[in-house]
N, C-alpha and C positions, 0 to 999 in steps of 0.2 A: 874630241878624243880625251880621255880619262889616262894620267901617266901614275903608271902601276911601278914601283921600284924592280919587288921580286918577280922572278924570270918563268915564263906561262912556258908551257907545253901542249899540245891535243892530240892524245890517242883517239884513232874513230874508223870505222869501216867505211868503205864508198857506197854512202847512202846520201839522198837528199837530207836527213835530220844531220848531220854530221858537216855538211856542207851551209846547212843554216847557222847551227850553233858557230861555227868558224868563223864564218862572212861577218857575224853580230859581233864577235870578239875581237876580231882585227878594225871594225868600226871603233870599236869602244878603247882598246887597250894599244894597236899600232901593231904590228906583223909580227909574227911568231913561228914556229916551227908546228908543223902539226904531221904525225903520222901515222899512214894509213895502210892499216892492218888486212892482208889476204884473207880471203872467206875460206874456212875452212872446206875439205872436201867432203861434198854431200854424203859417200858413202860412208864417211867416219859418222858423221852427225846422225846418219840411218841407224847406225849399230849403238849411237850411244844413247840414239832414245828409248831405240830394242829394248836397252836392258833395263833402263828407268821404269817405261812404260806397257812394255809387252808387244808383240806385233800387231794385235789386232788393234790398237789404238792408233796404233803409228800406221797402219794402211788406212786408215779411217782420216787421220790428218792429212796424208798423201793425196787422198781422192779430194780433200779440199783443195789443197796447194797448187792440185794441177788440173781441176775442172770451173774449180767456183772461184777461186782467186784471180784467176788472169781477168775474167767476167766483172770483179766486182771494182778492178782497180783501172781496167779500160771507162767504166762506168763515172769512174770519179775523178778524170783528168780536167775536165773542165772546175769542178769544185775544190779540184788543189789548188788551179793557176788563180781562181778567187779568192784563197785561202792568202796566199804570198802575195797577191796584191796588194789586197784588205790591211796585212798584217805587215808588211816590206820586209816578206822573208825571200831569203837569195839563195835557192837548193842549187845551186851548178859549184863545182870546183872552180876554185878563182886560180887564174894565171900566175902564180907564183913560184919561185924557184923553195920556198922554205915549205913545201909539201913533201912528203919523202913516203916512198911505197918501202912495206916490211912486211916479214912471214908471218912475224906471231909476236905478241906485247911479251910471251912468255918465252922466248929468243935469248941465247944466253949471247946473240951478236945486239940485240934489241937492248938488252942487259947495257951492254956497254957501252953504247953509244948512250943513252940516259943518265949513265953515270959521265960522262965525258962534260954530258950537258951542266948538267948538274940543276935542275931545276927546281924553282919552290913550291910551283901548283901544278899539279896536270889533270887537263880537263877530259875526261871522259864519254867517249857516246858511242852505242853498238861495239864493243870490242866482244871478245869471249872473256868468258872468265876470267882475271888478271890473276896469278897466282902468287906465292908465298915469297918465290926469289926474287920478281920483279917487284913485288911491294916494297922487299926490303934493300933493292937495288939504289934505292935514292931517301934522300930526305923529307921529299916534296910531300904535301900531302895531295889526293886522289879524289877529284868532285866528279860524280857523276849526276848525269840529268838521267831518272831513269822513265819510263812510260809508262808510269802505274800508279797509283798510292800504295806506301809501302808501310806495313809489313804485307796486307793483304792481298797486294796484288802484285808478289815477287816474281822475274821471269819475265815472259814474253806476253805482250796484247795485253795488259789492262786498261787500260779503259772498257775494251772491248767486253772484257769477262765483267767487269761493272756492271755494264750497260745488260750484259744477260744473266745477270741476278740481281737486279732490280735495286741496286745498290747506287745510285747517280749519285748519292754523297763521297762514296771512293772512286768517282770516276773523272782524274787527272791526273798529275805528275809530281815525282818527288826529287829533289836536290840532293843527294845527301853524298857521307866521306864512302868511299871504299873501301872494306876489308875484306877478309878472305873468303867470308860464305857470300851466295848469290843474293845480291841488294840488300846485305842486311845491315848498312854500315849506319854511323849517326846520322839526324835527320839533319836538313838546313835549314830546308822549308817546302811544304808542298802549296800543291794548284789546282785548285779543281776545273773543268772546262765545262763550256758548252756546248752540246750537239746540238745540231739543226735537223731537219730532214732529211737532208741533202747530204748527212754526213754518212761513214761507212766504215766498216774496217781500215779501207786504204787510209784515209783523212783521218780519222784522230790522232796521228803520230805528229802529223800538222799542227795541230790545234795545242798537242800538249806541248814540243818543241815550243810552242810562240809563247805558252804561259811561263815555259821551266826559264827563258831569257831575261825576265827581269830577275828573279833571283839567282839567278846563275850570276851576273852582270855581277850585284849588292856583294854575293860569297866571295867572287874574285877581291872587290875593292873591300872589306874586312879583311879577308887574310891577308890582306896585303899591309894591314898593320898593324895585325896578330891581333883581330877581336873577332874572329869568327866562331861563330855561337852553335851549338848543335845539342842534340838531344837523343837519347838512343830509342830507339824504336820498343813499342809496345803494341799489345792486344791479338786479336786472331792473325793468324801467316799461313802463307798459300804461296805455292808455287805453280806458273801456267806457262800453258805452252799454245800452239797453234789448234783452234779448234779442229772438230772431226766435220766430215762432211756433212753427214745426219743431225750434228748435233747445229750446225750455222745453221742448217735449210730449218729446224724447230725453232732458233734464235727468229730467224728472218720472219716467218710467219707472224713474231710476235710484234714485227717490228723491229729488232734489232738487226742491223747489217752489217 
């Protein structure tokens, strides 16, 4: 175990990546508070892709979500449990009292118990959006581990969207600070991974998770004595969301799953 001076926090939704990154970080650094943010309600999310997107897009990722999704992640439970084998990653929620369930990072009760905390890192993974008052709520600075190469593959599933434009050089994970717009904060460091056959939509969140962990580890112990290094983001930016049905079933033919 690595003794860190300044004081860790973890915003993160109840997800296995969220429960890995944790488990690696109370390995490394010794028990800390981490809280875990309610999924917002579906129909809110329905109405705000609506307007992003349009409806026809959005019933087109729906028929994914609820035909081809369940199918492709029943399919790759065995190649997860290899995954965290392989890699000694630990998706379950650990038994601890310094877990705390909240509505929303953007909480003006979330607000104040942050500042109560008073922290100098908070580590990042699956939250929504983080907005303007809770940035400016505390002093800490904001690491997120996000699932993509970034600028190009801002938003949800990159790897994935990589892997179906032919792009395997952007298809991993990036580290970087959080600010206000979606992943578009300093860099830290990215990762690129490796599929196998055997991999699929479900598994590369796996696989990036296990790369984003050593630099995730490195960023913690720099900041920890004020030399963390970053760089702002350049070149093409793209934001994604969950494929359409029609368009996974054209991926998968080619090979991408």
């Amino acid at each position: 175990m690595q003794k860190v001076s300044k004081k860790l926090v973890l915003l993160g939704s109840d997800n296995p990546t969220t429960w890995i990154v944790y488990n690696h970080l109370i390995k490394e650094f010794g028990l800390f508070p981490a809280f875990i943010e309610q999924p917002k309600s579906r129909l809110s999310l329905l109405k705000n892709r609506i307007k992003k997107l349009g409806l026809a897009a959005v019933a087109d990722q729906l028929a994914f979500i609820l035909a081809i999704r369940p199918i492709v992640s029943r399919s790759a439970e065995r190649r997860i449990k290899s995954i965290c084998y392989q890699m000694g990653l630990e998706a379950t929620e650990p038994l601890t009292k310094s877990v705390h369930q909240i509505d929303s990072v953007n909480s003006e009760g979330f607000r104040k118990r942050l500042s109560e905390i008073n922290p100098d890192i908070i580590v990042v993974n699956g939250t929504r959006i983080i907005g303007k008052k809770t940035l400016a709520a505390t002093k800490a600075i904001f690491i997120n581990s996000h699932q993509g190469i970034t600028p190009a593959y801002r938003g949800a599933h990159g790897a994935y969207w990589a892997l179906y434009r032919n792009d395997n050089e952007n298809c991993g994970v990036t580290v970087h600070l959080v600010d206000e717009g979606i992943d578009t904060g300093n860099i830290i460091g990215k990762s690129k991974i490796e599929v196998t056959a055997e991999d699929s939509f479900t598994t590369y969140p796996y696989l990036q998770t296990a790369a984003a962990l050593p630099i995730l580890t490195q960023a913690i112990l720099d900041a920890n004595v004020n030399k963390l290094a970053t760089q702002p983001i350049s070149g093409p930016s793209g934001v994604w969301y969950h494929p359409g049905f029609f368009q996974y079933l054209r991926g998968w033919m080619r090979g991408v799953r």
